[in-house]
SELUM-456375 format. One line per 4 residues: number of its first residue (from 0); their letters; for each residue x negated, y, z negated of N, C-alpha, C, O. Coordinates in Angstrom, 3 decimals, decimal comma. Atoms other than C-alpha are relative to their C-alpha. Layout:
BEGIN
NUM> A> X/Y/Z/X/Y/Z/X/Y/Z/X/Y/Z; ...
This chain:
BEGIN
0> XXXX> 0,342/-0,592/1,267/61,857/14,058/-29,646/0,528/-0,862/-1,120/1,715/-1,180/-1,061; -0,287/0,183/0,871/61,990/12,624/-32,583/1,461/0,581/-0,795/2,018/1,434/-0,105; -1,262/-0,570/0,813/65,163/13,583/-35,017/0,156/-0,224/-1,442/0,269/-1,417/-1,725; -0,501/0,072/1,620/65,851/13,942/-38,875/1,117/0,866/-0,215/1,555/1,956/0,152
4> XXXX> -1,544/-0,936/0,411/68,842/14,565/-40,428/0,204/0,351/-1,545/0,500/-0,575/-2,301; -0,234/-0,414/1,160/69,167/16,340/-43,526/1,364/0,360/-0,602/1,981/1,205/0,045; -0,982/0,097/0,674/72,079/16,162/-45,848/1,479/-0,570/1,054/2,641/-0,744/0,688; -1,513/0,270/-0,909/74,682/15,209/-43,018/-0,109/1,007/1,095/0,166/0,724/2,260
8> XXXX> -0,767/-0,741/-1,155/74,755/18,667/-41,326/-1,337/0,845/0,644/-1,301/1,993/1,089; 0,832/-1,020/-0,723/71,428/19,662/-40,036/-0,822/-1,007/0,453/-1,080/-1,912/-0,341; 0,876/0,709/-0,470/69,066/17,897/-37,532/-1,092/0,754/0,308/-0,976/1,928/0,661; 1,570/-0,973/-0,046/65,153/18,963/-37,293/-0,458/-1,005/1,452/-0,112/-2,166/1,230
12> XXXX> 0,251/0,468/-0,620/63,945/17,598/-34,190/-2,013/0,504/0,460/-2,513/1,513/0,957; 1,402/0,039/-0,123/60,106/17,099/-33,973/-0,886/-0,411/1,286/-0,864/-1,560/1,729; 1,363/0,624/-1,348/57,212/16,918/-30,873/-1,198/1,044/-0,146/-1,297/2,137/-0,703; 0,810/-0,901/-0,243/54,238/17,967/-29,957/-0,038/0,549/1,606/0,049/-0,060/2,672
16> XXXX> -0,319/-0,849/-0,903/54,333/20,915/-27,802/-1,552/-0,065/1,123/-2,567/0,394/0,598; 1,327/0,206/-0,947/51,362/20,291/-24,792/-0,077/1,589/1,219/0,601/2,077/2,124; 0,025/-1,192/-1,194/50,136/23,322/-23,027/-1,534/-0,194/0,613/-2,627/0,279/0,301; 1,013/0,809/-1,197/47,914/21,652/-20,477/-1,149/1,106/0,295/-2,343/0,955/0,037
20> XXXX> 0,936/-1,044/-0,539/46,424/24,941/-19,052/-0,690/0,866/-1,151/-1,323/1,897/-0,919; 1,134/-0,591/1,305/44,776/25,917/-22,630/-0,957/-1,676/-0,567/-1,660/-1,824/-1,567; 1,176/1,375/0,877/42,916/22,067/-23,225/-1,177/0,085/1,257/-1,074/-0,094/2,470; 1,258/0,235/-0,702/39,369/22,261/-22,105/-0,534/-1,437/0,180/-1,506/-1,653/0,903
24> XXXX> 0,640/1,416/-0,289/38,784/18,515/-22,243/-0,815/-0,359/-0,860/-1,346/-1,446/-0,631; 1,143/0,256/0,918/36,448/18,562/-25,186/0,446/-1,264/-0,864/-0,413/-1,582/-1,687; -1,155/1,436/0,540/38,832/15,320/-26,592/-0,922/0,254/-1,602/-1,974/-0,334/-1,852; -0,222/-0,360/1,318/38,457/16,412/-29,966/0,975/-1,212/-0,627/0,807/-2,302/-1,173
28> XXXX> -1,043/0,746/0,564/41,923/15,551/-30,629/-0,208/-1,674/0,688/0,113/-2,383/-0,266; 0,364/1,213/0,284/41,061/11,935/-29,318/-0,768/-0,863/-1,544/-0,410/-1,803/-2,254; 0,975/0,189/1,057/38,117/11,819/-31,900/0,828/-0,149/-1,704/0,969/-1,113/-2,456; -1,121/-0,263/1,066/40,455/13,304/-34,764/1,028/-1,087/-0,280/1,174/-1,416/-1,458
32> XXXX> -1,260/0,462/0,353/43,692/10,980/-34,179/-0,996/-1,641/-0,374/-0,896/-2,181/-1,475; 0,584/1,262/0,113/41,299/7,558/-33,645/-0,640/0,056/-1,875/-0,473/-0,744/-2,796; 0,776/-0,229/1,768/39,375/8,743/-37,239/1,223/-0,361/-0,465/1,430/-1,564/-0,628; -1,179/0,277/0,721/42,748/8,999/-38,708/0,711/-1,201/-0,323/1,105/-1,707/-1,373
36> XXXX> -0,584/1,187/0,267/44,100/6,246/-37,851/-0,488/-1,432/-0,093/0,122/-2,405/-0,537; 0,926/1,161/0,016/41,165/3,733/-37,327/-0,843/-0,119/-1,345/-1,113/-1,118/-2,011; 1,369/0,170/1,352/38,589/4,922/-40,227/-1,085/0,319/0,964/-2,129/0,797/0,521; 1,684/-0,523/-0,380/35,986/5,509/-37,376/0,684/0,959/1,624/1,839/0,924/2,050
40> XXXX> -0,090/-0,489/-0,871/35,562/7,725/-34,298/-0,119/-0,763/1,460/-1,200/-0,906/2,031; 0,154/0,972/-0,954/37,165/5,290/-31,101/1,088/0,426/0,934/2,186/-0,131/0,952; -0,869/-0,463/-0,746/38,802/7,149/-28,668/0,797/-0,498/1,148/1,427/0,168/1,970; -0,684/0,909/-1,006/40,096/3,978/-26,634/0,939/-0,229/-1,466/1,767/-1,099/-1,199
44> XXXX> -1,219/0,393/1,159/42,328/3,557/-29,884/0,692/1,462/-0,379/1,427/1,479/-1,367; -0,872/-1,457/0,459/43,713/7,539/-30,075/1,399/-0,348/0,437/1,604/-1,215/1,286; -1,329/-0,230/-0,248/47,353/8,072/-29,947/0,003/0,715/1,206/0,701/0,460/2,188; 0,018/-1,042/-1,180/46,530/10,732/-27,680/-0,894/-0,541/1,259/-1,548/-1,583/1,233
48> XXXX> 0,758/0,773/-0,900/44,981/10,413/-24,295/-0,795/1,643/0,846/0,190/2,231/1,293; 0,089/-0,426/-1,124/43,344/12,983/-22,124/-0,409/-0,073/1,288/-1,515/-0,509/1,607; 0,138/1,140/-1,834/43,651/12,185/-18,203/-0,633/1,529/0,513/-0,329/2,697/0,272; 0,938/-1,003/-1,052/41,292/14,208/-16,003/0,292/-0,152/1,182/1,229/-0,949/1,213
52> XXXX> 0,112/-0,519/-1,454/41,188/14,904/-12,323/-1,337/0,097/0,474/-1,702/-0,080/1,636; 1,692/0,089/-0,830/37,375/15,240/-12,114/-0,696/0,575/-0,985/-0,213/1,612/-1,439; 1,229/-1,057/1,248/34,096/16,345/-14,960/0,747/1,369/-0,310/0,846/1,698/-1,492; -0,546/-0,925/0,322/36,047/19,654/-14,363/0,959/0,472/-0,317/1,298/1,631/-0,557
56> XXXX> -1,582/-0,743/0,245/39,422/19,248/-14,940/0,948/0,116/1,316/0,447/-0,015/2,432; -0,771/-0,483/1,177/42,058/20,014/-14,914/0,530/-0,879/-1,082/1,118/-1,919/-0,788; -0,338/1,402/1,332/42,773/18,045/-18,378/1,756/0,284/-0,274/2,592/1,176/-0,126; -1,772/0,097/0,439/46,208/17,060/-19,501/0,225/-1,195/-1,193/0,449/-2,401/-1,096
60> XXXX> -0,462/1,261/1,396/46,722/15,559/-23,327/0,799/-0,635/0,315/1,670/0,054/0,845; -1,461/0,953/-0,392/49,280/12,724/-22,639/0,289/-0,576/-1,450/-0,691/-1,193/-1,869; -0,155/0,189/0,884/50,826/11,986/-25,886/1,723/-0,709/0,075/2,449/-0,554/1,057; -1,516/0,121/0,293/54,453/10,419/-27,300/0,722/1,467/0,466/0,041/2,478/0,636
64> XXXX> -0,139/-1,328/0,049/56,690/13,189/-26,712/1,242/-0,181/-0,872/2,129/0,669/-0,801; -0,797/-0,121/0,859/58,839/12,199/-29,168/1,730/-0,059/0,864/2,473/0,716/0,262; -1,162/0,278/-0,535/62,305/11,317/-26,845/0,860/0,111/-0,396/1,075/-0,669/-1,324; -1,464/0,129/0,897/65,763/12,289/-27,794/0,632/-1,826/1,027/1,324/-2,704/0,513
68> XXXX> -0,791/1,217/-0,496/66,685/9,245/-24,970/-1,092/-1,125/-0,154/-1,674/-1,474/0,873; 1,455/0,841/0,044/63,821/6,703/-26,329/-0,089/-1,019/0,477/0,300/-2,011/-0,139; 0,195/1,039/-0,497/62,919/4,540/-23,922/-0,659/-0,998/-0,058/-0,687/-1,937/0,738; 1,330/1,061/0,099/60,277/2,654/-25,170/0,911/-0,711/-1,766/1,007/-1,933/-1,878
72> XXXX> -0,962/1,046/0,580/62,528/1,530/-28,308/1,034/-0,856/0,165/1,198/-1,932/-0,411; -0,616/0,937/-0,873/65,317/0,592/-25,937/-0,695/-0,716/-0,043/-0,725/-1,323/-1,113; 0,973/1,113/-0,637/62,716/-1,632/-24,350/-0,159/-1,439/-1,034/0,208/-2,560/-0,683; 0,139/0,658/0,869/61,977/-3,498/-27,187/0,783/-0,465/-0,952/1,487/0,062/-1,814
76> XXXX> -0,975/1,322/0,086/63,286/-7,254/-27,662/0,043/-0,085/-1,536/0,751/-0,986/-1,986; 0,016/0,233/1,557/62,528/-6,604/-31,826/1,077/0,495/-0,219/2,058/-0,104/-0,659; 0,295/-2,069/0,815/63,236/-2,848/-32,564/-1,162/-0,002/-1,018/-1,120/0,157/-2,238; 1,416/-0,468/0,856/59,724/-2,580/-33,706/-0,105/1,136/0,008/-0,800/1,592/-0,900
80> XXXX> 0,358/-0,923/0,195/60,027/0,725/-32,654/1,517/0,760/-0,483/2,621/0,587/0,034; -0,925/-0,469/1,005/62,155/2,725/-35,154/-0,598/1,392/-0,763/-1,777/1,636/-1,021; 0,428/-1,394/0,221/62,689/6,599/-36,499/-0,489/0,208/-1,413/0,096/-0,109/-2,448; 0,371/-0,317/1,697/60,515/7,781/-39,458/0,744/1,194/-0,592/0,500/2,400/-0,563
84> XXXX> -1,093/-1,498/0,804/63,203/9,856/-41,326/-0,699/1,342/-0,377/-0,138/2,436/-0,308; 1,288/-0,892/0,815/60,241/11,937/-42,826/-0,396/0,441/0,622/-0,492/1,631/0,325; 0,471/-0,791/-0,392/58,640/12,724/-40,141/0,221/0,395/1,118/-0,671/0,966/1,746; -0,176/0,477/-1,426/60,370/12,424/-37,024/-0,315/-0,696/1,149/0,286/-0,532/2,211
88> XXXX> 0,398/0,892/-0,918/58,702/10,034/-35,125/0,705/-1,167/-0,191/1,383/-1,648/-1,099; -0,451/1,159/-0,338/59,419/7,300/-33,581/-1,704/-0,822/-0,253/-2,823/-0,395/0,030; 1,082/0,465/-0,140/57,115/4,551/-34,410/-0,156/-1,661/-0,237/0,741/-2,298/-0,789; 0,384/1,658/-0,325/55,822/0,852/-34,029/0,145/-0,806/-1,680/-0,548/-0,468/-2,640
92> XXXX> 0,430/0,710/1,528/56,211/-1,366/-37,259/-0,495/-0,959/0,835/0,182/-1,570/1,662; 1,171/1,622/0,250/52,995/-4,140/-36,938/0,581/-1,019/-0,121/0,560/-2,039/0,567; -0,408/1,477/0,933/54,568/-6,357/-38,955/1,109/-0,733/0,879/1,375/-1,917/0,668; -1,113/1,047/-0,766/57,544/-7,263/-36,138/0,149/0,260/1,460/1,090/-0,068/2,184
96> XXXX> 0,142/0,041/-1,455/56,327/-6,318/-32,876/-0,937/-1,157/0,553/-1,924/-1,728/0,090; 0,818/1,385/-0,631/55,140/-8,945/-30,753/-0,601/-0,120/1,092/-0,583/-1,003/1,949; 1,138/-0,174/-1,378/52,815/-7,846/-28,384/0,576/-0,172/1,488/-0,053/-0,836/2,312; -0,043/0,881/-1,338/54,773/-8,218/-25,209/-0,005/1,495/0,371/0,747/1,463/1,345
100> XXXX> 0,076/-0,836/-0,790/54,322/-4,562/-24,196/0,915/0,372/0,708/0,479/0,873/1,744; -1,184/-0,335/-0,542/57,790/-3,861/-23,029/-0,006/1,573/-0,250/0,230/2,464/0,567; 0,363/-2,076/0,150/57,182/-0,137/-24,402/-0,727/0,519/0,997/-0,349/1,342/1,831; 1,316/-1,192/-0,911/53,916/0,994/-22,617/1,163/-0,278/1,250/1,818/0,761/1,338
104> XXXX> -0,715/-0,026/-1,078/56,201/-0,093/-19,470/1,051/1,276/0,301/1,005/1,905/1,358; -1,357/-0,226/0,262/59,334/1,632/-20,252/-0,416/1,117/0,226/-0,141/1,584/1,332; 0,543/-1,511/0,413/57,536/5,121/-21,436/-0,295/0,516/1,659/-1,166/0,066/2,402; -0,088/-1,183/-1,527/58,026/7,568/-18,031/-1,289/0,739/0,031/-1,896/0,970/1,076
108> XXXX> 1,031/-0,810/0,085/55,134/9,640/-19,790/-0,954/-0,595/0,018/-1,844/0,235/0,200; 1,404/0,315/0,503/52,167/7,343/-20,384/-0,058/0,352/-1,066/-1,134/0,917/-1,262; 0,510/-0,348/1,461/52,506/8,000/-24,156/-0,355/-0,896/-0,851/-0,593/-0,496/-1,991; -0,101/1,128/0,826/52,118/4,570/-25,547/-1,326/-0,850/0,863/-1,321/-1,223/2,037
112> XXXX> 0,905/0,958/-1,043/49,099/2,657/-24,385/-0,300/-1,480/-1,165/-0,159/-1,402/-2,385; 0,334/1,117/0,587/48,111/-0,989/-25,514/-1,049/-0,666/-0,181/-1,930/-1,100/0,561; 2,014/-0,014/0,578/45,283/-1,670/-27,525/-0,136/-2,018/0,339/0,143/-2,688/-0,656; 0,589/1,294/0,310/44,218/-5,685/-26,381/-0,371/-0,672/-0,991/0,082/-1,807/-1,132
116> XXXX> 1,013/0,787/0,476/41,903/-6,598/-28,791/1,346/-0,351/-1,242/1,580/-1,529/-1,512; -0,604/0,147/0,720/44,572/-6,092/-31,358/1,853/-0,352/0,541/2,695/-0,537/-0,339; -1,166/0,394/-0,322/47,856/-6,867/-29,482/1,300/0,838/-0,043/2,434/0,456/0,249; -1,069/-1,079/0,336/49,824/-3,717/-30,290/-0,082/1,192/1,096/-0,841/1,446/2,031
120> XXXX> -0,533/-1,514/-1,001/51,204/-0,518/-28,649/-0,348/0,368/-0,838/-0,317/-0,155/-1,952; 0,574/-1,357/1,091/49,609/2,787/-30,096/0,398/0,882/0,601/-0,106/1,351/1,622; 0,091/-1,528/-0,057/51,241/5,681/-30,193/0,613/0,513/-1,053/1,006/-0,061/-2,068; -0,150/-1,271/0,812/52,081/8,924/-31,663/0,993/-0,062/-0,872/2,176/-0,040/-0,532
124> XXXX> -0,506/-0,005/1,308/53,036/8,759/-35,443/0,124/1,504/-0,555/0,850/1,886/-1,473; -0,120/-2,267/0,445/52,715/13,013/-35,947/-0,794/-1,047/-1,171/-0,163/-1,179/-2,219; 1,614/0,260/1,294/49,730/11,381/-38,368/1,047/0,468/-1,785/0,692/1,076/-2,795; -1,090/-0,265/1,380/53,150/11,464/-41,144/0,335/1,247/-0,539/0,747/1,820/-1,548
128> XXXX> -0,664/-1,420/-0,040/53,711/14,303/-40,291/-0,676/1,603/0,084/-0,037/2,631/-0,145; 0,844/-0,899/0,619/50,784/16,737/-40,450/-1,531/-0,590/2,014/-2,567/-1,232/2,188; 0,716/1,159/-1,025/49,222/15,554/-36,824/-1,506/0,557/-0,172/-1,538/1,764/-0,414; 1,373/-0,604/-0,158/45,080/16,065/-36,757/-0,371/0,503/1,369/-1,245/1,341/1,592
132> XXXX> 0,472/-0,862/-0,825/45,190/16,673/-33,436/0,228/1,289/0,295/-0,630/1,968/0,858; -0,392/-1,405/0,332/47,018/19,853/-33,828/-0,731/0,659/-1,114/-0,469/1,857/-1,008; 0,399/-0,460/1,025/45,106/20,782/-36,975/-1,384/0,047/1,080/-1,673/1,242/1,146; 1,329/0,143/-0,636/41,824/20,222/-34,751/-0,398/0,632/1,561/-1,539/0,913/1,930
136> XXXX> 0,260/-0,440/-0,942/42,192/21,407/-31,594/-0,101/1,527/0,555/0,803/2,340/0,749; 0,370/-1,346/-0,034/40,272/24,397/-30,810/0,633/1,166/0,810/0,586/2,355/0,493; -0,677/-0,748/-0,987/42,135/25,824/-28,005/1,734/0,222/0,143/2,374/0,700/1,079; -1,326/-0,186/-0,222/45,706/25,624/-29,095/0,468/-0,569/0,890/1,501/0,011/1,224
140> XXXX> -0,884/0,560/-1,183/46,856/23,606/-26,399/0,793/-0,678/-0,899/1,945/-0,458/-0,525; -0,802/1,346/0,840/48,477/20,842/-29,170/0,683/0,768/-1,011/-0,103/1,265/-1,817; -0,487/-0,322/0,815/51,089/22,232/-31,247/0,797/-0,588/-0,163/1,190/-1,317/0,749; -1,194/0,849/0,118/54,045/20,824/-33,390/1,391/0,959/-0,173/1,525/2,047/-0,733
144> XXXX> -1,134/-0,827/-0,177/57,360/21,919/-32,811/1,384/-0,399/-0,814/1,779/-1,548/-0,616; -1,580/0,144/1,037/60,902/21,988/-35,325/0,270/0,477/0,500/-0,280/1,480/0,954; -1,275/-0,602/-0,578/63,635/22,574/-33,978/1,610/-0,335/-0,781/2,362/-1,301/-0,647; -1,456/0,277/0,901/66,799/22,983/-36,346/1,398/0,210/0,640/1,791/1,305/1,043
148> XXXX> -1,473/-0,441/-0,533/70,385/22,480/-35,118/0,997/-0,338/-1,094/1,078/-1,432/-1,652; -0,808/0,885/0,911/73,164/22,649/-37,438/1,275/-1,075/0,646/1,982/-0,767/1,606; -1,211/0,453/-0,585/75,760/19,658/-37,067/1,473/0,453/-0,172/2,460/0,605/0,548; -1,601/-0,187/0,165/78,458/20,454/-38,867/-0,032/1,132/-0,971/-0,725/1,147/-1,988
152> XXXX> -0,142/-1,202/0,794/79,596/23,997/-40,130/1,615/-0,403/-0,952/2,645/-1,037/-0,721; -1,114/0,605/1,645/81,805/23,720/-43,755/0,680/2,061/0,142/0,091/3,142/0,162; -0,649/-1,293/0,195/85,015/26,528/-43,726/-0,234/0,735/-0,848/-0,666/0,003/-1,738; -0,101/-0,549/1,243/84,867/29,043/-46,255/1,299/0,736/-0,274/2,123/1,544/0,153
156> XXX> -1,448/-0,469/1,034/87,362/29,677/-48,263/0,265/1,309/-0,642/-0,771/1,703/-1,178; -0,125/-1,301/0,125/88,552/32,957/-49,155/0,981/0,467/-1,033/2,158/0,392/-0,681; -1,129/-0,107/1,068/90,409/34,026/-52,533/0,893/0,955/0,170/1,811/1,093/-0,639
């Protein structure tokens, strides 16, 4: 999961929540995240993925899941991949990754796949926070999840 920390004493920890046995397979949210983030509808470039079993299913979104132990930034000989304070993700900066794919490896889930043509790892940015595939997906399977813990509780003082 992702993590933000607000003022010192509270962490929000961000993912998207996958409930496999409500996605019909209609890859929507493919369609949705590729628009978003491409400009056109290219569902070999989504953040998201859904893996089938057969025409009928059973489907299973495979997405970032947002890692408190992130293995796919370990991995990487830059740190291209680094936390967006804002929105909790973890995510790829372009500008200083260097294509060697040490992420997609690393990732346990399949959440990171690697686009060729362009030389990069793609995955899950929570779309800055507001993801489309959760806004889009008809069946509720894709939701986003906060989770607030406080760190540090302040005494109070008593006159």
């Amino acid at each position: 999961m992702g993590t933000l920390r607000a003022k010192g004493s509270v962490e929000v920890k961000v993912h998207l929540e996958i409930r496999a046995e409500k996605c019909t397979g209609c890859r929507i949210c493919e369609n949705f995240c590729s628009f978003h983030h491409e400009g056109a509808i290219w569902p070999q470039r989504a953040r998201i993925t859904i893996v089938a079993q057969s025409d009928d299913g059973p489907f299973i979104p495979t997405v970032c899941r947002q890692c408190e132990d992130v293995s796919c930034a370990a991995a990487c000989p830059v740190e291209a991949i680094t936390l967006n304070e804002q929105t909790g993700a973890w995510v790829v900066d372009a500008e200083e990754c260097i294509g060697c794919s040490d992420c997609v490896e690393a990732c346990p889930f399949g959440g990171i796949v690697f686009a060729e043509e362009v030389g990069l790892p793609l995955k899950c940015d929570l779309c800055g926070g507001e993801p489309e595939c959760v806004a889009m997906c008809p069946s509720g399977a894709i939701t986003v999840q906060r989770k607030t813990h406080v760190l540090q509780c302040y005494p109070s003082t008593f006159a």
